[in-house]
KOLBANU-294850 format. One record per atom (N, C-alpha, C): x, y, z; residue in three letters; residue number from 1. Coordinates in Angstrom, 1 decimal. Layout:
<nodes>
@u=X, v=Y, w=Z, residu=ala, num=NUM
...
</nodes>
This chain:
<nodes>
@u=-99.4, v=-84.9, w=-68.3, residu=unk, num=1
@u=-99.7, v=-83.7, w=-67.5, residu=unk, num=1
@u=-100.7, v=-83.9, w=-66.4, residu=unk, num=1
@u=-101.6, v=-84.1, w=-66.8, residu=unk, num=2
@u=-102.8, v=-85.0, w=-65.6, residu=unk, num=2
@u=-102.0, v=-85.7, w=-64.7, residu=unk, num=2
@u=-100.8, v=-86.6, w=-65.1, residu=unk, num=3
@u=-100.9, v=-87.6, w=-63.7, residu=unk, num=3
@u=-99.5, v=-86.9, w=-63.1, residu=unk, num=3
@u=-99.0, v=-85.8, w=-63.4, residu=unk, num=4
@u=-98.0, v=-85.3, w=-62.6, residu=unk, num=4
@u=-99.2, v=-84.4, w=-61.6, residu=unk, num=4
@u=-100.3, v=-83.9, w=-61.9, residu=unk, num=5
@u=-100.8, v=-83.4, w=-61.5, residu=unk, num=5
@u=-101.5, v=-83.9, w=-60.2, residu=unk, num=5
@u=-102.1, v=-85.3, w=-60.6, residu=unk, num=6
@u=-102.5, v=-86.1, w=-59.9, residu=unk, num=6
@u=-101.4, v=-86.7, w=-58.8, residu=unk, num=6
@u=-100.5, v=-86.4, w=-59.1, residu=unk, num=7
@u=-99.5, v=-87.4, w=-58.2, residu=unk, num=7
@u=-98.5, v=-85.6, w=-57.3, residu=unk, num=7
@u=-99.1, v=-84.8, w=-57.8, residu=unk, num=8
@u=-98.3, v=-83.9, w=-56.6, residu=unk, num=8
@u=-99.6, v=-83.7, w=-55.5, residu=unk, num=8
@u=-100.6, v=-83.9, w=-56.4, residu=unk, num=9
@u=-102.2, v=-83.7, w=-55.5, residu=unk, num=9
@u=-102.0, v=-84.7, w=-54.3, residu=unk, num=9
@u=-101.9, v=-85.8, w=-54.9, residu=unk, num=10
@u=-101.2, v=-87.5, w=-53.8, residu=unk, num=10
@u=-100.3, v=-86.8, w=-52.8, residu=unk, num=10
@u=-99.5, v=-86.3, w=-53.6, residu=unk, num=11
@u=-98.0, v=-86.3, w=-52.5, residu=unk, num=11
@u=-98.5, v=-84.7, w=-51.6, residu=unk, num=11
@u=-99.2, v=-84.1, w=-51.9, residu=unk, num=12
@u=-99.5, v=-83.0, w=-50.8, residu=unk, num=12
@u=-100.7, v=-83.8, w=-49.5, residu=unk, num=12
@u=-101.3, v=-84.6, w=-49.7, residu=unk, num=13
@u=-102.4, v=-84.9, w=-48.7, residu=unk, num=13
@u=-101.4, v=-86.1, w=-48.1, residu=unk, num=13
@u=-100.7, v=-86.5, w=-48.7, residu=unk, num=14
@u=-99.5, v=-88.0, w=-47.6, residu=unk, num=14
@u=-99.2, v=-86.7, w=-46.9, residu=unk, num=14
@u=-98.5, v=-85.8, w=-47.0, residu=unk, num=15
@u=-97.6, v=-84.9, w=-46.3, residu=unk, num=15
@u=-98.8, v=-84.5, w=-45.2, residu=unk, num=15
@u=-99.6, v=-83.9, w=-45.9, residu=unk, num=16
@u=-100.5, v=-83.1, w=-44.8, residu=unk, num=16
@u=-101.4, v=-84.0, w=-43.6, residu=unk, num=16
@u=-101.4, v=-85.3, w=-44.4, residu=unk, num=17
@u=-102.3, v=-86.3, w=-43.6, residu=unk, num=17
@u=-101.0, v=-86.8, w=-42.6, residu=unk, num=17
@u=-99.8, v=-86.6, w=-42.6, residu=unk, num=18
@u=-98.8, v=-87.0, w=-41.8, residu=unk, num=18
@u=-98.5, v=-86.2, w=-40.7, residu=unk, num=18
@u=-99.0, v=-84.7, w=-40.6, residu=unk, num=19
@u=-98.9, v=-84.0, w=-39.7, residu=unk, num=19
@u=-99.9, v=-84.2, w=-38.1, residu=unk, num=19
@u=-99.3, v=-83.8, w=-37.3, residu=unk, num=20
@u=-100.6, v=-84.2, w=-36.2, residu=unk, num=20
@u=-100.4, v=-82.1, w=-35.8, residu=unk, num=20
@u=-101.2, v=-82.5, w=-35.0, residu=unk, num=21
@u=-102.0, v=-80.7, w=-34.5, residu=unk, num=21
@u=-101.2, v=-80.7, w=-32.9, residu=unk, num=21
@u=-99.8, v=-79.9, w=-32.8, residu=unk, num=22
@u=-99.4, v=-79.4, w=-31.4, residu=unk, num=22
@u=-100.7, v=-79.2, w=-30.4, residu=unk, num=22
@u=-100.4, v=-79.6, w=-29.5, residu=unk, num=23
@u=-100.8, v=-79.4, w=-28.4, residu=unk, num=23
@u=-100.6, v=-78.0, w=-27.8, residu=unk, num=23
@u=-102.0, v=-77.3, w=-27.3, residu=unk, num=24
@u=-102.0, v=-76.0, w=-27.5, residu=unk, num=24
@u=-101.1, v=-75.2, w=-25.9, residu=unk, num=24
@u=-101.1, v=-74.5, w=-25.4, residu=unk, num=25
@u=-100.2, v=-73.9, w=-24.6, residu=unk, num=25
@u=-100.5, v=-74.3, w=-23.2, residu=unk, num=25
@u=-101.8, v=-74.8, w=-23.3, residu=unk, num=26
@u=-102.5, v=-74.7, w=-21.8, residu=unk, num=26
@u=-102.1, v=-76.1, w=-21.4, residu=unk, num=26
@u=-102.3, v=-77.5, w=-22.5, residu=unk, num=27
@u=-102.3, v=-78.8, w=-22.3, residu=unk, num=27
@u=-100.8, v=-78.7, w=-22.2, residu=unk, num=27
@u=-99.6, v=-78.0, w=-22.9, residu=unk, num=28
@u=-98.1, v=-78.8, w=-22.6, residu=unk, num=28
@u=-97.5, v=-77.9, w=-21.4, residu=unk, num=28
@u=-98.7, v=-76.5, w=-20.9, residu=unk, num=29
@u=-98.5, v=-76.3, w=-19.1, residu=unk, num=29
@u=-98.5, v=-76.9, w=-18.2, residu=unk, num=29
@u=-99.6, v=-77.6, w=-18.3, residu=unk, num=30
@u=-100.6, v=-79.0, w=-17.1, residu=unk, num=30
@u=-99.2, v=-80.0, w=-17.6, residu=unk, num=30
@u=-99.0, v=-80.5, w=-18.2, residu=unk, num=31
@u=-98.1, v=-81.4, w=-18.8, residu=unk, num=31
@u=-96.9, v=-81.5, w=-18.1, residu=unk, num=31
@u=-96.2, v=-80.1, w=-18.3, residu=unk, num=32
@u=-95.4, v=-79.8, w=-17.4, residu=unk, num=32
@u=-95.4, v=-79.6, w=-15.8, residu=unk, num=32
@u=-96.4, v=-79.3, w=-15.5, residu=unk, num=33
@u=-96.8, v=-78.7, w=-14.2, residu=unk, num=33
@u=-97.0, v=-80.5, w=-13.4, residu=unk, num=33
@u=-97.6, v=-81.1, w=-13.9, residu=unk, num=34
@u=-97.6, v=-82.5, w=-13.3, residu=unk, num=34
@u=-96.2, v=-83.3, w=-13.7, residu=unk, num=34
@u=-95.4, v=-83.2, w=-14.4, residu=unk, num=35
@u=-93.9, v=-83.4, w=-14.4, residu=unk, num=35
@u=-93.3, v=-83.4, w=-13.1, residu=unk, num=35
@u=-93.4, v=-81.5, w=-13.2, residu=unk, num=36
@u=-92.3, v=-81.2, w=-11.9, residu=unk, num=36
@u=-92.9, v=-81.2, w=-10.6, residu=unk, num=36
@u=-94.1, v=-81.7, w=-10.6, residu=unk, num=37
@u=-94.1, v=-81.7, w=-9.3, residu=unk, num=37
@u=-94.4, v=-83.1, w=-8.8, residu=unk, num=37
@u=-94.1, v=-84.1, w=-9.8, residu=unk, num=38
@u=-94.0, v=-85.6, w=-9.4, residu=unk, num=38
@u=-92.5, v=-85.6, w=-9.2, residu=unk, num=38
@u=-91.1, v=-84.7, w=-9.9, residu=unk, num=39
@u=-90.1, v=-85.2, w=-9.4, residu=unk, num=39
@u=-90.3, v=-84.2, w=-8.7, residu=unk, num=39
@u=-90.8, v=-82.9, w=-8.1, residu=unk, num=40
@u=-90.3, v=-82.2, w=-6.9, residu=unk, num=40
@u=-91.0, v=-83.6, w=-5.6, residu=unk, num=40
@u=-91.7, v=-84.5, w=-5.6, residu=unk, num=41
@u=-92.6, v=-85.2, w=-4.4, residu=unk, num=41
@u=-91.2, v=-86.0, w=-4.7, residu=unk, num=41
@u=-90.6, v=-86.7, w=-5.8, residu=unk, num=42
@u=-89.2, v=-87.3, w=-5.2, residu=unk, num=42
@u=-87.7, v=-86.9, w=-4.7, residu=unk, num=42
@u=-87.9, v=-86.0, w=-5.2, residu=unk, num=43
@u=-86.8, v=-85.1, w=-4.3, residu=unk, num=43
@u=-87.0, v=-85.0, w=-3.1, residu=unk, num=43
@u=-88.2, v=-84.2, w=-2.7, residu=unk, num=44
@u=-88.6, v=-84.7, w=-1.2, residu=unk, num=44
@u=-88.4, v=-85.9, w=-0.9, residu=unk, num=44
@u=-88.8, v=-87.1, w=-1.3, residu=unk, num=45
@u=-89.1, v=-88.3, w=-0.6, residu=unk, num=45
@u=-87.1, v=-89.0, w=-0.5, residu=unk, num=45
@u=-86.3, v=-88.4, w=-1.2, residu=unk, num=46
@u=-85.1, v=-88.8, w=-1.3, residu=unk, num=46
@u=-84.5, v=-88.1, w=0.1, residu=unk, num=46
@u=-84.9, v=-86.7, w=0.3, residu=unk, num=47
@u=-83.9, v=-85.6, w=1.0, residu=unk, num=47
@u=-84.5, v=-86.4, w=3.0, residu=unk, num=47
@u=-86.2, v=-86.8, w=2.9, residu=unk, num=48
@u=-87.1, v=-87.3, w=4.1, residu=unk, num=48
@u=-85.7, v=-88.7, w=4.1, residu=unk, num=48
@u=-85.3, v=-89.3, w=3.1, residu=unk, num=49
@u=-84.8, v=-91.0, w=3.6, residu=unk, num=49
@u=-83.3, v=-90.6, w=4.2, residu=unk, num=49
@u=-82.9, v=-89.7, w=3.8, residu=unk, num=50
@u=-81.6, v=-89.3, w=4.0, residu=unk, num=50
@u=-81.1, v=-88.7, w=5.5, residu=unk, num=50
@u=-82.8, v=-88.0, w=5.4, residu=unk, num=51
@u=-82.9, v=-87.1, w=6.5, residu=unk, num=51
@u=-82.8, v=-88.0, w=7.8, residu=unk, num=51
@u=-84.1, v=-89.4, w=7.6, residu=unk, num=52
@u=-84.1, v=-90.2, w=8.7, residu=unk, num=52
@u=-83.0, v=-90.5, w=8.7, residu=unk, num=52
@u=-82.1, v=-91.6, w=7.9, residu=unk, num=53
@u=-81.1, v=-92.3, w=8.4, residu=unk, num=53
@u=-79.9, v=-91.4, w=8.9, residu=unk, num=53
@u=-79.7, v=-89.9, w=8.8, residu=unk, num=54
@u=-79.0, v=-89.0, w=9.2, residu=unk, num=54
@u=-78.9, v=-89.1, w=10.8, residu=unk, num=54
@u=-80.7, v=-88.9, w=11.2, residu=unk, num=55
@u=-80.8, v=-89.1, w=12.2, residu=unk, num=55
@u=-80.8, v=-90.5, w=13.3, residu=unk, num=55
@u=-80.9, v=-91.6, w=12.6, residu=unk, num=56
@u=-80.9, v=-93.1, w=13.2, residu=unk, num=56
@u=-79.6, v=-92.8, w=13.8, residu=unk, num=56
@u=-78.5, v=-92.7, w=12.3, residu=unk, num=57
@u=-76.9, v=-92.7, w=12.6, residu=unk, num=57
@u=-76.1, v=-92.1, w=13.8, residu=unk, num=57
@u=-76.6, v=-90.6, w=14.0, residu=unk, num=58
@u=-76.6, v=-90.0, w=15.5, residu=unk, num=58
@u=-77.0, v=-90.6, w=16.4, residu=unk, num=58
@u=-78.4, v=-91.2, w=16.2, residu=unk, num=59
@u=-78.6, v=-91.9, w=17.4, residu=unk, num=59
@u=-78.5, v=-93.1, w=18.0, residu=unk, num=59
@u=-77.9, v=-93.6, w=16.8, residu=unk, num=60
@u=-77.0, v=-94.8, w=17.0, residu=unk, num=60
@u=-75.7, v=-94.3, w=17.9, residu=unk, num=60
@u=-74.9, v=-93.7, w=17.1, residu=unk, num=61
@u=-73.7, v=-93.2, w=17.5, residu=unk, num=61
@u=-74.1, v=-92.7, w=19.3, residu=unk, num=61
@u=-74.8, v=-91.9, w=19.4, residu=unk, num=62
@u=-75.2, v=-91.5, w=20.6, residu=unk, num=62
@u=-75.0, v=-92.3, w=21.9, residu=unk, num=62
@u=-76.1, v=-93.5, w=21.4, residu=unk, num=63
@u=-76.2, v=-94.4, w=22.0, residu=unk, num=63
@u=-74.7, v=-95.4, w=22.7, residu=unk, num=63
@u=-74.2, v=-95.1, w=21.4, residu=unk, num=64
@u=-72.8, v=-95.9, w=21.8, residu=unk, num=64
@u=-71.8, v=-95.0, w=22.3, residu=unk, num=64
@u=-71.9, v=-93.7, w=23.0, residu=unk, num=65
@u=-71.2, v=-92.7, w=23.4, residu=unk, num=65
@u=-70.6, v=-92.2, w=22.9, residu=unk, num=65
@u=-70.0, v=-92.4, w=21.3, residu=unk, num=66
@u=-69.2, v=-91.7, w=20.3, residu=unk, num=66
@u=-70.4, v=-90.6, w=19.8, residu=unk, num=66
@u=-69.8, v=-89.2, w=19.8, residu=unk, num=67
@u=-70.4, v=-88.5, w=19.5, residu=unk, num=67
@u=-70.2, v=-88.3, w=17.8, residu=unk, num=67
@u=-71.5, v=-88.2, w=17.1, residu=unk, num=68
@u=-71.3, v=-87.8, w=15.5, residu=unk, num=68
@u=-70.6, v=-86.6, w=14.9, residu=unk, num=68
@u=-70.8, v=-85.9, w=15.8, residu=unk, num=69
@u=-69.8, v=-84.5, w=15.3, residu=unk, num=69
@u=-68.6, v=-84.2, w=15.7, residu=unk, num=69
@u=-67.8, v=-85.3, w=16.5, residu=unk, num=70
@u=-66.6, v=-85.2, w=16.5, residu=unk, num=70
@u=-65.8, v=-87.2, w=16.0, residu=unk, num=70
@u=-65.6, v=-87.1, w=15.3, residu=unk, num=71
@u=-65.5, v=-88.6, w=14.9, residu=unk, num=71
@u=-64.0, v=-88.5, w=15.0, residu=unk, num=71
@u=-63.3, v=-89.8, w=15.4, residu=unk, num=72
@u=-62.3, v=-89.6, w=16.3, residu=unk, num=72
@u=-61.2, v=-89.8, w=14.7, residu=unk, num=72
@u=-60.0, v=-88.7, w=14.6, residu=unk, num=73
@u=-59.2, v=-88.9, w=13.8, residu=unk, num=73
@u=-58.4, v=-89.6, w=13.6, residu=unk, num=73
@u=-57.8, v=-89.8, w=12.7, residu=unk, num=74
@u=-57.0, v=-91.2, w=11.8, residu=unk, num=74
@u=-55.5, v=-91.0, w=12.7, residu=unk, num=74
@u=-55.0, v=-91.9, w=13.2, residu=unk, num=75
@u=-53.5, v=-92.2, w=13.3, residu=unk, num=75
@u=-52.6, v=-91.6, w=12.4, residu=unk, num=75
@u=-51.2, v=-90.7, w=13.0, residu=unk, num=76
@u=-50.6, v=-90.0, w=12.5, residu=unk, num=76
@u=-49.3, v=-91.0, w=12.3, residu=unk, num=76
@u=-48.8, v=-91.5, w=11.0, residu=unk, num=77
@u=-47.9, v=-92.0, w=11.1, residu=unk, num=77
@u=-46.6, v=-91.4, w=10.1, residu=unk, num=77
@u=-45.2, v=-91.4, w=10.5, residu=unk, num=78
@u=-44.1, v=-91.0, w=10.1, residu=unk, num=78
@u=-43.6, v=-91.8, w=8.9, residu=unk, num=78
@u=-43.8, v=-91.6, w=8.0, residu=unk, num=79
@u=-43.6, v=-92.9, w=6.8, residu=unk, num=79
@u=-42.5, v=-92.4, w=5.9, residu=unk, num=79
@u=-40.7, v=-92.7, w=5.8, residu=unk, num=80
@u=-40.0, v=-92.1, w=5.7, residu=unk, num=80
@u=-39.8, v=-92.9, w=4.1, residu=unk, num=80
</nodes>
């Protein structure tokens, strides 16, 4: 009787000593809050690379007289 006793006493403090303590509402805010706004700085930093080379491409294109907003269409062929 004693060592069932003894051994559920064991097996409640493994259990309890296995638990860790959540993190309260304010730390998994900050937590989050520095998440999203390291991928919102890469989202920016993706939409800024896109943005330049958008603009290089025009002004490449520019340069070479072909205009970017009218790119000249594909050959119409009759293929029977």
């Amino acid at each position: 009787m004693r060592s069932s006793i003894v051994l559920m006493a064991c097996t409640a403090m493994v259990l309890l000593g296995g638990c860790q303590a959540e993190p309260d509402f304010d730390t998994k805010f900050e937590q989050q809050s520095r998440d999203l706004a390291a991928k919102a700085r890469s989202i920016d930093a993706d939409a800024k690379k896109q943005l330049d080379a958008a603009r290089e491409a025009e002004q490449a294109s520019a340069e070479l007289g072909n205009s970017a907003a009218s790119p000249t269409p594909a050959p119409v062929t009759n293929v029977k």
